[in-house]
N, C-alpha and C positions, 0 to 999 in steps of 0.2 A: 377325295377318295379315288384309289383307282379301277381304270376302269378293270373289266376281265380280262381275259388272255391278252396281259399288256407286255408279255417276257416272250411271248410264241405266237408266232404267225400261222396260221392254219389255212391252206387249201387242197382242196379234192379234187383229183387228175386222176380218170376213168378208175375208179374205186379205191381210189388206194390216197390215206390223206398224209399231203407233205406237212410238214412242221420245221419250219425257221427258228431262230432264235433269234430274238429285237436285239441282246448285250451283244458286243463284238467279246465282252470277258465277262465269262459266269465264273466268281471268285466266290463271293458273302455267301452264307451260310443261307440269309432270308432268299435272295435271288435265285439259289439251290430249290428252295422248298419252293417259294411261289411257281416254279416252273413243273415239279414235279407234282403240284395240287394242280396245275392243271392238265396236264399230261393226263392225269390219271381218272381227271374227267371225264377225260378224252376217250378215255380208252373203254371207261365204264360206261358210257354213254351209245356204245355202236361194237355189238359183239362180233367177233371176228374181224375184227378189224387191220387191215392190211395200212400200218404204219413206216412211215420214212421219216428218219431224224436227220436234216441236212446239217451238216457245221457249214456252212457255206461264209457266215458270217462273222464265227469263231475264232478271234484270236487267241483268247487263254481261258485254259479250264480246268479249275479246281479238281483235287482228287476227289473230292467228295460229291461234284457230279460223278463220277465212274460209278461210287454206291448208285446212286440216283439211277443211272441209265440199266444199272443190273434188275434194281427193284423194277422199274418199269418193264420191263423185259420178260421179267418173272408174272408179271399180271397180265401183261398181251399173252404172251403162254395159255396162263388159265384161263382166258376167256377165246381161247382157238383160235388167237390174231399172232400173225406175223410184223414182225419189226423188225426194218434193215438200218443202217448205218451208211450216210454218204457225205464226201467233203470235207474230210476230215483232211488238217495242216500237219502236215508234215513230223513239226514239232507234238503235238498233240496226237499223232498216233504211234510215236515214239512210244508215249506213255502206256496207250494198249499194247503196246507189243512185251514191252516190259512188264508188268501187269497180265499179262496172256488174257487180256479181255478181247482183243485179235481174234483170238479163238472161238469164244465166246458169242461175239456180235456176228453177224453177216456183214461187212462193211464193203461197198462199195467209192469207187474213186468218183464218180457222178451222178446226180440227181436219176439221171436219164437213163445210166446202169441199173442202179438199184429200179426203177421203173420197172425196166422190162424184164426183171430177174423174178418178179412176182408171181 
């Protein structure tokens, strides 16, 4: 059995919680969902919550995390939480910009950006 947050690393740096990603490629569909049942734990668990989704570790990402990061996004909304975007590859914000989820997200180029933009 696995254990919990086995797809996301989660740490808290002065209010505000970072989130890793364990795969270097969120491609399958299952790896898609177990990340965003937890996410949304996450998110349901601590209202207002001042969220950072690093790609630090990301080398390939399915389109169908993009749904995933919109729904997430839409639920920190409704619960009065902020959520930024950092470290994101190059080829992979290709995608956003194409996509105009660029526009959409706050993304910043580093962890330590998105930090202090809070």
């Amino acid at each position: 059995m696995a254990e919990p947050t086995t797809r996301v690393k989660v740490t808290r740096t002065r209010g505000i919680c970072v989130v890793e990603f364990s795969d270097r490629k969120i491609l399958d569909e299952l790896c898609i969902q177990e990340i965003q049942d937890e996410l949304m734990k996450l998110v349901d668990s601590e209202p207002k919550i001042k969220l950072l989704v690093s790609f630090g570790n990301v080398d390939h990402l399915a389109s169908a995390a993009l749904g995933m990061l919109i729904t997430l996004n839409k639920r920190v909304q409704e619960k009065g939480g902020v959520l930024k975007l950092s470290n994101i590859r190059s080829q992979i914000f290709e995608v956003f910009k194409i996509t105009r989820l660029n526009k959409l997200f706050d993304i910043h180029d580093t962890a330590e950006q998105a930090q202090a933009s809070f």
